[in-house]
Short mmCIF file of the C-alpha atoms (twelve columns), coordinates in Angstrom:
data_MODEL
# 
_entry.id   MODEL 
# 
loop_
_atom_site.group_PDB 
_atom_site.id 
_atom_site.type_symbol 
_atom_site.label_atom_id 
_atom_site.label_alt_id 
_atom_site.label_comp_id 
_atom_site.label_asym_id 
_atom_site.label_seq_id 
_atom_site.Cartn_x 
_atom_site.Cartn_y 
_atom_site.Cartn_z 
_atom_site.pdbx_PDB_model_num 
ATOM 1   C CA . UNK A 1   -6.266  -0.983  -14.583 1 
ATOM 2   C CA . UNK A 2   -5.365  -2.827  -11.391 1 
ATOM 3   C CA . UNK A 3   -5.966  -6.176  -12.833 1 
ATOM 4   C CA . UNK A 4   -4.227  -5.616  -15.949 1 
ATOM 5   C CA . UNK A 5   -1.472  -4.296  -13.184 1 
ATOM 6   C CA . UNK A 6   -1.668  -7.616  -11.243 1 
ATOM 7   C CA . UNK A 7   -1.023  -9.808  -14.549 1 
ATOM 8   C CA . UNK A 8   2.036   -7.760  -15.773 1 
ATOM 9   C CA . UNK A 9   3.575   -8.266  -12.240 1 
ATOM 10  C CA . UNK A 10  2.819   -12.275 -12.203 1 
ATOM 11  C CA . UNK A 11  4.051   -12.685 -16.112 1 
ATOM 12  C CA . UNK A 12  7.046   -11.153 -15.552 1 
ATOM 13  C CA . UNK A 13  7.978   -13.098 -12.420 1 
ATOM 14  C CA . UNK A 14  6.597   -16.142 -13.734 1 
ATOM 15  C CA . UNK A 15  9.096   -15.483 -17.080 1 
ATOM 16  C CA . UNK A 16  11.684  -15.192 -14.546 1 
ATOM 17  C CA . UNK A 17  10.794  -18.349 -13.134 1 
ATOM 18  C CA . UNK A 18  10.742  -20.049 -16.152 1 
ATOM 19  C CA . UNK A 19  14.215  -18.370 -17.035 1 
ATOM 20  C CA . UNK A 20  16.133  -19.950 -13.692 1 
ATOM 21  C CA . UNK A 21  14.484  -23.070 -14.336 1 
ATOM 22  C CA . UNK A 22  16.008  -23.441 -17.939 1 
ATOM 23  C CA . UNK A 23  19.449  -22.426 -15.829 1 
ATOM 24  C CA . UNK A 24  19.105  -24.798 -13.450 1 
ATOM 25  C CA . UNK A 25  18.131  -27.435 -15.266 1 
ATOM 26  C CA . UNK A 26  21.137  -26.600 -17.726 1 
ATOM 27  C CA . UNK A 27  23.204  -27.598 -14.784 1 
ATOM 28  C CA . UNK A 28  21.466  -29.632 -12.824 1 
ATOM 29  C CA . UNK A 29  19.500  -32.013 -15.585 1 
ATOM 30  C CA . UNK A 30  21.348  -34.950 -17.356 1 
ATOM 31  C CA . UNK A 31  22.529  -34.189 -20.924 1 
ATOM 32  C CA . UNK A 32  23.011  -38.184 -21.787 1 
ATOM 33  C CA . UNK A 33  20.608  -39.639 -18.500 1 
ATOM 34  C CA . UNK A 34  20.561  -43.338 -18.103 1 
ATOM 35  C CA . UNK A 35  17.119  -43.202 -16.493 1 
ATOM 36  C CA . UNK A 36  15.480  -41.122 -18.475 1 
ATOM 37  C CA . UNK A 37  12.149  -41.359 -16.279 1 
ATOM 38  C CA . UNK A 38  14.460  -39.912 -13.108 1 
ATOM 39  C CA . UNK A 39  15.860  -37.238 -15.447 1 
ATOM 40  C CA . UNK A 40  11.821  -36.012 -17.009 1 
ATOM 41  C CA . UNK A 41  11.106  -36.299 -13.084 1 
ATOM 42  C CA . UNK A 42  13.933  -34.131 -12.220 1 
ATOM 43  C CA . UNK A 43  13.650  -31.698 -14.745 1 
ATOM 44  C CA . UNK A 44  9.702   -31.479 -14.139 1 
ATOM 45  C CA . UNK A 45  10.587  -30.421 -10.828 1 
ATOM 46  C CA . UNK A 46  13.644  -28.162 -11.301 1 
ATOM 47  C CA . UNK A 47  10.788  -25.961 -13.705 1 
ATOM 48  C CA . UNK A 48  7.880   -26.323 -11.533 1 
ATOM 49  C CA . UNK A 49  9.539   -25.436 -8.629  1 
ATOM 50  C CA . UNK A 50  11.400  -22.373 -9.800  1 
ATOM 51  C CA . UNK A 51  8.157   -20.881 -11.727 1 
ATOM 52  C CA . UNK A 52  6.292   -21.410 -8.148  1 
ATOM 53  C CA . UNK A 53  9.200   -20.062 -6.306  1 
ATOM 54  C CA . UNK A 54  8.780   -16.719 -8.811  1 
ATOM 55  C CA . UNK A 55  4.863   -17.026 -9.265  1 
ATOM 56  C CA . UNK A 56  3.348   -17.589 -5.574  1 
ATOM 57  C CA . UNK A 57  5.746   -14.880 -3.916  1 
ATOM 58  C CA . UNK A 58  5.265   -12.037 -5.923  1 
ATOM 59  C CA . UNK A 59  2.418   -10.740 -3.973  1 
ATOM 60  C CA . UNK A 60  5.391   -10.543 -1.086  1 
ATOM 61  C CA . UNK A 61  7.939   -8.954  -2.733  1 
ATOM 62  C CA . UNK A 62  5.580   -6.531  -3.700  1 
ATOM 63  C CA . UNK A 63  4.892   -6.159  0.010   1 
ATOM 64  C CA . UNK A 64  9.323   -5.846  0.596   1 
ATOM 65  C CA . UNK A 65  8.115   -8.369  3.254   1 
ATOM 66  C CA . UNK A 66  10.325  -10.730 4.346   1 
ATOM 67  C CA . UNK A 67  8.278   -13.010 6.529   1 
ATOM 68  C CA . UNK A 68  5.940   -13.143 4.254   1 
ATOM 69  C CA . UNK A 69  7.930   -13.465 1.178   1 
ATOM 70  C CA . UNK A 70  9.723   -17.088 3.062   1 
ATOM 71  C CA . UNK A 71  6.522   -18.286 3.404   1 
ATOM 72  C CA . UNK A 72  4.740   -18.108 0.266   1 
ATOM 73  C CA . UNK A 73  7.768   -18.786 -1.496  1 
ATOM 74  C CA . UNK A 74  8.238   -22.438 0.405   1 
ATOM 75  C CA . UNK A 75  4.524   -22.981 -0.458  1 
ATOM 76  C CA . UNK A 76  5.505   -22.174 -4.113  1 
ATOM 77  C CA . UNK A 77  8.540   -24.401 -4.383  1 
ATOM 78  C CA . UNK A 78  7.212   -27.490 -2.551  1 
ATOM 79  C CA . UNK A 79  4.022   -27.733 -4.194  1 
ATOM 80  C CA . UNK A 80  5.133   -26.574 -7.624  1 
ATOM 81  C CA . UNK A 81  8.205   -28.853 -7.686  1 
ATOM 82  C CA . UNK A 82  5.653   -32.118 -7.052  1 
ATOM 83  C CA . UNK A 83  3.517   -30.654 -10.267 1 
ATOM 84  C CA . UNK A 84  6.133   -30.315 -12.086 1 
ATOM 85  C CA . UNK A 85  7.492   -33.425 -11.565 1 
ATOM 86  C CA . UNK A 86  4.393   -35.453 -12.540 1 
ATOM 87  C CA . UNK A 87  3.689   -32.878 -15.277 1 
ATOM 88  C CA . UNK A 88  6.579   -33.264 -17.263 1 
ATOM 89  C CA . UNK A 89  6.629   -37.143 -16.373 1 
ATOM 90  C CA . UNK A 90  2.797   -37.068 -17.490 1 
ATOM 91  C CA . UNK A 91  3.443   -35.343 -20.793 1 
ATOM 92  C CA . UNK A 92  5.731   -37.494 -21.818 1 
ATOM 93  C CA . UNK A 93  3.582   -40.513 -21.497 1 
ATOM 94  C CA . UNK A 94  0.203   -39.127 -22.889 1 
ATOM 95  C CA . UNK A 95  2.540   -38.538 -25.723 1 
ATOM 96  C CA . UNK A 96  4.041   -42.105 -25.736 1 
ATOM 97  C CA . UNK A 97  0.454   -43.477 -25.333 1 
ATOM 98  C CA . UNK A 98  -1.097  -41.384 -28.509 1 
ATOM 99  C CA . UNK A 99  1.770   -42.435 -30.464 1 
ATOM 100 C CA . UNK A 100 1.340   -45.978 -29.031 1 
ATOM 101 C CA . UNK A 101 -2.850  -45.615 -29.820 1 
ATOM 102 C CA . UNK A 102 -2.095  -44.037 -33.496 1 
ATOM 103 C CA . UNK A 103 0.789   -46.600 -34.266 1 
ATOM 104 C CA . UNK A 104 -2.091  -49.803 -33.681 1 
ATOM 105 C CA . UNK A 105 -4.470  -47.884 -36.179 1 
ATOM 106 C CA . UNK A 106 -1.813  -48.525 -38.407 1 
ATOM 107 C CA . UNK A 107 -1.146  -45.136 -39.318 1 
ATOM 108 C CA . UNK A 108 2.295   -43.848 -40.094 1 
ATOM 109 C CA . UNK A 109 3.237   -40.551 -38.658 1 
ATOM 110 C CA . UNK A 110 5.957   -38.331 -40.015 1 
ATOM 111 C CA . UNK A 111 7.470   -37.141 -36.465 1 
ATOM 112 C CA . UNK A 112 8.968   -33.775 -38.863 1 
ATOM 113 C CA . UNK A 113 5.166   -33.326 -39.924 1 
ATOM 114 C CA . UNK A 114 2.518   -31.094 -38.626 1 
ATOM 115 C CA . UNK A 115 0.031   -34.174 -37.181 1 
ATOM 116 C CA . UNK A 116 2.928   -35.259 -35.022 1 
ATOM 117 C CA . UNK A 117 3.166   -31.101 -33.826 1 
ATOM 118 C CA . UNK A 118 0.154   -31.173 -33.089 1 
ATOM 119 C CA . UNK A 119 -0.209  -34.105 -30.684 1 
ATOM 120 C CA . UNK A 120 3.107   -33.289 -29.239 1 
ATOM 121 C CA . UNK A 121 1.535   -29.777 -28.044 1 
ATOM 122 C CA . UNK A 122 -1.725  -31.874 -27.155 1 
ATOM 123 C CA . UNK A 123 0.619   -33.595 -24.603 1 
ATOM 124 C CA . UNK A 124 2.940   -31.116 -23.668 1 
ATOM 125 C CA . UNK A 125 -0.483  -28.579 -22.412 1 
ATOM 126 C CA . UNK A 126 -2.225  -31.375 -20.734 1 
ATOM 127 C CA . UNK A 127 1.318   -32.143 -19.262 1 
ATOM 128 C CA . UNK A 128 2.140   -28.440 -18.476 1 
ATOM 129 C CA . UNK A 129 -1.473  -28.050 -17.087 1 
ATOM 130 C CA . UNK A 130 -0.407  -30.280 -13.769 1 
ATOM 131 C CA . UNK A 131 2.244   -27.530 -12.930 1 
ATOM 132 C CA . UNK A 132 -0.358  -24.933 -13.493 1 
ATOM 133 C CA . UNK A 133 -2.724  -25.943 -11.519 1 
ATOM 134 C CA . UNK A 134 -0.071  -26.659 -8.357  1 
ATOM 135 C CA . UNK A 135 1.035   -23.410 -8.916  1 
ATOM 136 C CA . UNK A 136 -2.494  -22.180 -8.655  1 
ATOM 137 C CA . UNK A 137 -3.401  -24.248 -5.671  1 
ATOM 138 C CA . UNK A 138 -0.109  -23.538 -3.834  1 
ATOM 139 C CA . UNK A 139 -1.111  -20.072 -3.571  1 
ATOM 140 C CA . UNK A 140 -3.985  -20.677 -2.121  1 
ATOM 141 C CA . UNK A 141 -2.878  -23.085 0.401   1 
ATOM 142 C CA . UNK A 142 -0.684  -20.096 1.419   1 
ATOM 143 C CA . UNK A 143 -3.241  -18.167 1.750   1 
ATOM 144 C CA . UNK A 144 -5.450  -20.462 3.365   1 
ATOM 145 C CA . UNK A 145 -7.909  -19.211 1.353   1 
ATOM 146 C CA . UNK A 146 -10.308 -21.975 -1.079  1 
ATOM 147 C CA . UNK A 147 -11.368 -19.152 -3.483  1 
ATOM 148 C CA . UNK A 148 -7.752  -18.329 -4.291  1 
ATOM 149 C CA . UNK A 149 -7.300  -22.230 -4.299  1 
ATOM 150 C CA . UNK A 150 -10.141 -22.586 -6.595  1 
ATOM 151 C CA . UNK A 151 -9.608  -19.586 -8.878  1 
ATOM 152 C CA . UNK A 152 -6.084  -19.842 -8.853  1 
ATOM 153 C CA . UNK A 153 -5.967  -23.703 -9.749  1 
ATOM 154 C CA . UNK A 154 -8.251  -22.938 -12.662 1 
ATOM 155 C CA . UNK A 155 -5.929  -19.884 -14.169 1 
ATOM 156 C CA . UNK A 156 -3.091  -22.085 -13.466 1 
ATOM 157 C CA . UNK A 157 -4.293  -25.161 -15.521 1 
ATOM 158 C CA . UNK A 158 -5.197  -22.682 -18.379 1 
ATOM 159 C CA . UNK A 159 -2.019  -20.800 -18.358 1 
ATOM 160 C CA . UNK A 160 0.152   -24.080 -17.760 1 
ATOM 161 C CA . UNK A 161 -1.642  -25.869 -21.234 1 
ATOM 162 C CA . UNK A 162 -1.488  -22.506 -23.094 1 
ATOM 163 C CA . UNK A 163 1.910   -22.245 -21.898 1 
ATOM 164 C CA . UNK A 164 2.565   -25.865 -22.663 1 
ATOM 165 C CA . UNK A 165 1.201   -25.646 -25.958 1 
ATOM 166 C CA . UNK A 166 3.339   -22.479 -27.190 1 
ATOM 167 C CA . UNK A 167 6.937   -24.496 -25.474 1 
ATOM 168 C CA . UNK A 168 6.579   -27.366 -27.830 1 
ATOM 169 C CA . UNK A 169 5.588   -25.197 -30.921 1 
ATOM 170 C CA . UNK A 170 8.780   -23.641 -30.509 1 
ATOM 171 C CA . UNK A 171 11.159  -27.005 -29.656 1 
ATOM 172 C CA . UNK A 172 9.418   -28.435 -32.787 1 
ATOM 173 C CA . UNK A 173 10.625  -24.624 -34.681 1 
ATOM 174 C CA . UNK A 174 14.337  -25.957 -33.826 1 
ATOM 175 C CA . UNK A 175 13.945  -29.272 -34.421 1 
ATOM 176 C CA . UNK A 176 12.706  -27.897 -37.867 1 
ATOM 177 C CA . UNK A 177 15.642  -25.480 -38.505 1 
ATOM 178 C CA . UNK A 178 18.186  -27.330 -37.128 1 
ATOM 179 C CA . UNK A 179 18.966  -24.915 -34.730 1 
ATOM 180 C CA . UNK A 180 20.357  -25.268 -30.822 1 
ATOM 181 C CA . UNK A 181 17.404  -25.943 -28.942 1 
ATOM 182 C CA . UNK A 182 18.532  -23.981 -26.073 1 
ATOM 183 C CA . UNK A 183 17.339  -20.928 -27.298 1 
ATOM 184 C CA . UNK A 184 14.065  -21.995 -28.330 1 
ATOM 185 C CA . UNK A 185 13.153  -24.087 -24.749 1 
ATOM 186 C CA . UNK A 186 14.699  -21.032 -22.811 1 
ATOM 187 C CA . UNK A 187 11.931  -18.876 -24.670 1 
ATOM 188 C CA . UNK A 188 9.804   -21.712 -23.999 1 
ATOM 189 C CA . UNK A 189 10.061  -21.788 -20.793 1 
ATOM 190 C CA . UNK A 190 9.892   -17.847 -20.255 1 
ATOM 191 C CA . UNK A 191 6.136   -17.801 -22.112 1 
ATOM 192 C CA . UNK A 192 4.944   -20.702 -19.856 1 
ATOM 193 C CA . UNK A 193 6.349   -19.049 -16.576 1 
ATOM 194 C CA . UNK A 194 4.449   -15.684 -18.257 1 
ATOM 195 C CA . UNK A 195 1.475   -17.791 -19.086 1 
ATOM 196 C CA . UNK A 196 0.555   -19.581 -15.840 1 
ATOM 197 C CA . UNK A 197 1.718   -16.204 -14.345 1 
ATOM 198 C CA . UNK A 198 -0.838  -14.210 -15.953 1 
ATOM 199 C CA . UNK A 199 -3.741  -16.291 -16.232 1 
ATOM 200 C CA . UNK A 200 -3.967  -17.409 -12.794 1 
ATOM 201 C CA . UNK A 201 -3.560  -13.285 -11.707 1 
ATOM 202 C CA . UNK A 202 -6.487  -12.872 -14.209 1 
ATOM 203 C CA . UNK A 203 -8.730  -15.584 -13.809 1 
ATOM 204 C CA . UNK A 204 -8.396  -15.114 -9.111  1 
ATOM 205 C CA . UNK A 205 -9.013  -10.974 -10.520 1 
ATOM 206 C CA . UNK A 206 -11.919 -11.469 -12.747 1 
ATOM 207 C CA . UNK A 207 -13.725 -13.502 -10.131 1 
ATOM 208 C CA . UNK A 208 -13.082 -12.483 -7.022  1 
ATOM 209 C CA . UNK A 209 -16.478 -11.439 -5.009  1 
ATOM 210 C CA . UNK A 210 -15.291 -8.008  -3.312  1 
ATOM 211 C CA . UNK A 211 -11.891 -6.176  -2.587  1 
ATOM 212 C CA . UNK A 212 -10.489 -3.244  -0.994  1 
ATOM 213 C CA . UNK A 213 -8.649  -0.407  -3.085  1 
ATOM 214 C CA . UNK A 214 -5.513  1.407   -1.736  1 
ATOM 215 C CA . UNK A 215 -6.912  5.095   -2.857  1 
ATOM 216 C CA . UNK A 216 -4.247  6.319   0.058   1 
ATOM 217 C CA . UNK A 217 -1.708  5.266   1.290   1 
ATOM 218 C CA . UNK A 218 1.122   3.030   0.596   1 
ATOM 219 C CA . UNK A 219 0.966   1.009   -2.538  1 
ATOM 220 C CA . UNK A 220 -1.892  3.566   -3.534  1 
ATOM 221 C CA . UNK A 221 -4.005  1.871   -6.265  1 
ATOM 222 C CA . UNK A 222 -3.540  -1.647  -5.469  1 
ATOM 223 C CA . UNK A 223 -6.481  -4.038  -4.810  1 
ATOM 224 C CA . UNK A 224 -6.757  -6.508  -2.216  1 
ATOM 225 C CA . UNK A 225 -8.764  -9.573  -2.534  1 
ATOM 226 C CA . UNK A 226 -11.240 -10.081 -0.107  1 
ATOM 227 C CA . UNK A 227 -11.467 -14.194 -0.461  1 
ATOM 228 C CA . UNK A 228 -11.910 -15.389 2.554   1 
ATOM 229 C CA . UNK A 229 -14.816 -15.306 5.139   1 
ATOM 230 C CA . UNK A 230 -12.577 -13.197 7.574   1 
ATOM 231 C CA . UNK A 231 -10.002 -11.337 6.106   1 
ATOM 232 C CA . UNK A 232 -7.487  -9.244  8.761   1 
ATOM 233 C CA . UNK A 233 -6.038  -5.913  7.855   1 
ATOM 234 C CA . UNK A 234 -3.072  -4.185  10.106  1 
ATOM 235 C CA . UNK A 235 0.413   -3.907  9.884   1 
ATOM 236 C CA . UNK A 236 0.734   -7.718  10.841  1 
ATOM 237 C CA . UNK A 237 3.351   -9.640  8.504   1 
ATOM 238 C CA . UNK A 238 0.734   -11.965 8.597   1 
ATOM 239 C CA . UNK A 239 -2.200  -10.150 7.451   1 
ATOM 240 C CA . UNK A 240 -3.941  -10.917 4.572   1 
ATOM 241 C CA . UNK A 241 -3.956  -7.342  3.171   1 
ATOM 242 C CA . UNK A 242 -0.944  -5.472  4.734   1 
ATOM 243 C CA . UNK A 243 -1.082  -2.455  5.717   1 
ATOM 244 C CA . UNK A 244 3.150   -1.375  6.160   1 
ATOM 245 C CA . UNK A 245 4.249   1.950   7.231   1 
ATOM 246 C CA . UNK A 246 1.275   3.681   8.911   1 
ATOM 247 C CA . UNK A 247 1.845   3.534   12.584  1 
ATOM 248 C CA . UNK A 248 -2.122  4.167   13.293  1 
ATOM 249 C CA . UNK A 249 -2.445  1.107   12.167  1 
ATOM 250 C CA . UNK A 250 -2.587  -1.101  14.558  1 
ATOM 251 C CA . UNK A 251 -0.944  -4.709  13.370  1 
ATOM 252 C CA . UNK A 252 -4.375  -6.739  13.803  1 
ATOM 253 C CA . UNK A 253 -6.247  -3.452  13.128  1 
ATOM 254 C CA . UNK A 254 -9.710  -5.436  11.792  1 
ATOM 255 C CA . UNK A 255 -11.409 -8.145  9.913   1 
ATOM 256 C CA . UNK A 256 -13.646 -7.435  6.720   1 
ATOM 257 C CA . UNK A 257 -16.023 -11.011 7.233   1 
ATOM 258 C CA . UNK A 258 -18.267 -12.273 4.875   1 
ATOM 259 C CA . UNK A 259 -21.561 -13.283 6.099   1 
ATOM 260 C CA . UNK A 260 -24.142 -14.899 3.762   1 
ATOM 261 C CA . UNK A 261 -22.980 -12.661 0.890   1 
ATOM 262 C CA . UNK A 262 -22.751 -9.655  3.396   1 
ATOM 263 C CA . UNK A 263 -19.132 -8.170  4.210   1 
ATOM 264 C CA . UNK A 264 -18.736 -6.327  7.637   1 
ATOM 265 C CA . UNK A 265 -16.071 -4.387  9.383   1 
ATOM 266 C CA . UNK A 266 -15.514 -5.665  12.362  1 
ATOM 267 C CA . UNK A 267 -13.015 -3.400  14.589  1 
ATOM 268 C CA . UNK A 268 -10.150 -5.716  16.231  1 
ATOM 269 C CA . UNK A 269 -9.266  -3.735  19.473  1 
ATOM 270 C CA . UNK A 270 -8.280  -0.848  17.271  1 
ATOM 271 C CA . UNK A 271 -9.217  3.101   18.315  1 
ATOM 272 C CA . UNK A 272 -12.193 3.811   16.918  1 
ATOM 273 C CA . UNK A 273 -11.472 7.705   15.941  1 
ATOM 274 C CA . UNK A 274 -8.676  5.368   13.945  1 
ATOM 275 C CA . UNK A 275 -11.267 2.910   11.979  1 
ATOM 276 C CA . UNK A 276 -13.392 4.520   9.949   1 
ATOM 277 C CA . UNK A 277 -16.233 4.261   7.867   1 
ATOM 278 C CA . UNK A 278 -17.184 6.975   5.202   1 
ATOM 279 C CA . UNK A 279 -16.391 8.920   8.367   1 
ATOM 280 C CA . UNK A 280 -18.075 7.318   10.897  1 
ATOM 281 C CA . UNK A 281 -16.061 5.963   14.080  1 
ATOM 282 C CA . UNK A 282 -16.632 1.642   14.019  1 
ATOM 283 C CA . UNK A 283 -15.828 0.758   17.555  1 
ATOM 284 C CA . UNK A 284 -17.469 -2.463  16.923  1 
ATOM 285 C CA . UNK A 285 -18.701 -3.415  13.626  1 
ATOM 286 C CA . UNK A 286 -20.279 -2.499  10.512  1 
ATOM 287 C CA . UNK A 287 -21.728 -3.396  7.182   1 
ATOM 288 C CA . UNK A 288 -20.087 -2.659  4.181   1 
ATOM 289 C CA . UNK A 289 -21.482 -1.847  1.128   1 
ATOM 290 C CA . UNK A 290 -20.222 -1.128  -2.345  1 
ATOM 291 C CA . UNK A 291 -18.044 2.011   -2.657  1 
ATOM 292 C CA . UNK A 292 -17.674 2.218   1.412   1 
ATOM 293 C CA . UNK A 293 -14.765 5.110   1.926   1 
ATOM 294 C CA . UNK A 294 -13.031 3.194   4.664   1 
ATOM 295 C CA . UNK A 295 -10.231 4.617   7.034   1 
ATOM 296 C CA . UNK A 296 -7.608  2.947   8.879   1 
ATOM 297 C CA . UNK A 297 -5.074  5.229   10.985  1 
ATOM 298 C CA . UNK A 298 -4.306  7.637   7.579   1 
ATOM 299 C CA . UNK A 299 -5.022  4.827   5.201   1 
ATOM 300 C CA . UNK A 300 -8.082  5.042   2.926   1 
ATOM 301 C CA . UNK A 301 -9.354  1.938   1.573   1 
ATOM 302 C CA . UNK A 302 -12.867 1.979   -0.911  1 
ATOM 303 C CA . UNK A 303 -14.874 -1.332  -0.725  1 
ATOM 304 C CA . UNK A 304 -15.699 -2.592  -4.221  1 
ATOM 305 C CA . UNK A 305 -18.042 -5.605  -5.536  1 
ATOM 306 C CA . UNK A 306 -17.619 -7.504  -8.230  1 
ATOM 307 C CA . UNK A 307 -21.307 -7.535  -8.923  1 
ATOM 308 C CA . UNK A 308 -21.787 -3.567  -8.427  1 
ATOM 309 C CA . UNK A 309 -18.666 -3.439  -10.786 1 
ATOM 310 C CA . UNK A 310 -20.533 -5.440  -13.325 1 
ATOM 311 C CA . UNK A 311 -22.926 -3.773  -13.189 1 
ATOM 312 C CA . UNK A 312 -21.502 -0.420  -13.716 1 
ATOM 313 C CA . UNK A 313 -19.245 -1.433  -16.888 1 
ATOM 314 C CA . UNK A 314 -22.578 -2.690  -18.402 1 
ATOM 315 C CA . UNK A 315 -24.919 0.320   -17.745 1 
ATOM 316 C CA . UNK A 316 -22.122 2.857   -19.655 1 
ATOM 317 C CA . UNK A 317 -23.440 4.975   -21.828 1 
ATOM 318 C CA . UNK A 318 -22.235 4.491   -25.395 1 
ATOM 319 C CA . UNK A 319 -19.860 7.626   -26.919 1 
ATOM 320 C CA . UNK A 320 -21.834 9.816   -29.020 1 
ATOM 321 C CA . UNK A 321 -21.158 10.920  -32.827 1 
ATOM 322 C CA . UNK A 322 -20.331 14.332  -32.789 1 
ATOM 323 C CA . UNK A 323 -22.225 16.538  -34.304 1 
ATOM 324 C CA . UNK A 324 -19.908 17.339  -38.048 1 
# 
């Protein structure tokens, strides 16, 4: 349930992203612009960068950490205001050039017919993809981490077209109807914010090679990616999995490190009656493998990998008829 947990959390804040951005560009963007390149530019980045802002710190505010929450939220802005930026800008002239390509073939195109939707949301996803995947990477940049930059870039390009696809579907709805188009690019907005969101949580889930789950403690249930090749545990606002309000835990308790393939524990100064595996005092370090009980200060932690879990959803045994 934990990953299904981790996409609800990143689709909501990335709707609420998409949400401010609508505001802000509502008062920010140009309603008559005289460059229109400046205003696509502008409004790309207003979008981007508010989705980011939303998307990239949500790990933090689920944390109610500060320090951390200013950092990966700059990464999130910066980095998704630049992809929006040249997304929108990008859309707009794959668009232009299709119409451009289609218009020398001599074909006529009914811009109110369905051929014209369709290579408007052709655009608009390949457009939208850009600010997906700098979403995507920003996070992992924060991180410093290249399987959250790789995993994440790919959920982000798939949730930004997706996302993309569904926001011009429903400006083409008003355009159709004759209906304010503020409604229909607000919701717009709010299902690509959901959809990058989402799909980048599932996508860095679904592949990640091993994590830790919370199974007590604070935030009990919660897995932690274990993406790097040294990942540090503790009560450190820097830590890569943070472990708040146990004072056993020291703030650079210990590292998990991978190692060829191989994760160990390796104990970072910490008492070793207070680092714990299934038990057993790690003064130094120790290999981990799948379903590990580990124990930091009162914190339990189970070690999990993605193969073993494979494995196990593939081996269940099929429900029996009952016997009538």
């Amino acid at each position: 349930m934990a990953i299904f947990s981790k996409m609800y959390f990143n689709a909501v804040f990335g709707a609420l992203g998409g949400l401010l951005g609508w505001m802000l560009f509502g008062v920010l963007g140009e309603k008559n612009p005289s460059n229109v390149d400046l205003n696509l530019l502008l409004g790309g980045a207003i979008i981007g960068g508010s989705i980011g802002y939303f998307v990239v710190s949500v790990e933090a505010i689920r944390d109610q950490s500060l320090v951390r929450f200013a950092r990966l939220a700059s990464y999130g802005v910066l980095i998704a205001m630049i992809g929006g930026a040249f997304g929108m800008y990008a859309g707009d002239l794959i668009n232009t050039g299709i119409l451009k390509v289609v218009t020398a073939m001599g074909m006529t195109i009914n811009t109110q017919g369905v051929f014209y939707l369709i290579l408007g949301m052709i655009a608009r996803g390949l457009g939208w993809s850009l600010l997906g995947i700098a979403i995507g990477a920003s996070e992992g940049i924060a991180a410093r981490s290249i399987g959250k930059f790789s995993y994440g870039t790919v959920g982000g390009l798939l949730g930004g077209f997706i996302g993309g696809v569904l926001f011009e579907l429903f400006y083409y709805i008003a355009r159709q109807t004759n209906t304010t188009t503020y409604f229909w690019s607000a919701l717009g907005l709010v299902i690509l914010g959901a959809c990058i969101g989402s799909l980048s949580a599932l996508v860095q889930t679904v592949f990640q090679p091993a994590n830790v789950k919370v199974m007590r403690g604070w935030q009990e249930g919660r897995e932690y990616a274990l993406d790097k090749p040294a990942n540090l545990l503790g009560r450190d606002e820097h830590a890569d999995i943070a472990l708040f309000r146990d004072m056993k835990v020291e703030k650079k308790h210990c590292y998990i490190n991978q190692v060829n393939g191989k994760y160990f524990l390796v104990n970072n100064g910490a008492p070793a009656e207070f680092t714990l595996v299934n038990e057993t005092p790690v003064a130094d370090q120790r290999e981990l493998v799948d379903g590990d009980r580990i124990q930091l200060g009162n914190v339990i932690l189970k070690f999990q990998l993605r193969a073993a879990l494979n494995r196990a959803k593939k081996t269940l045994p099929l429900p029996t008829a009952s016997a009538s």
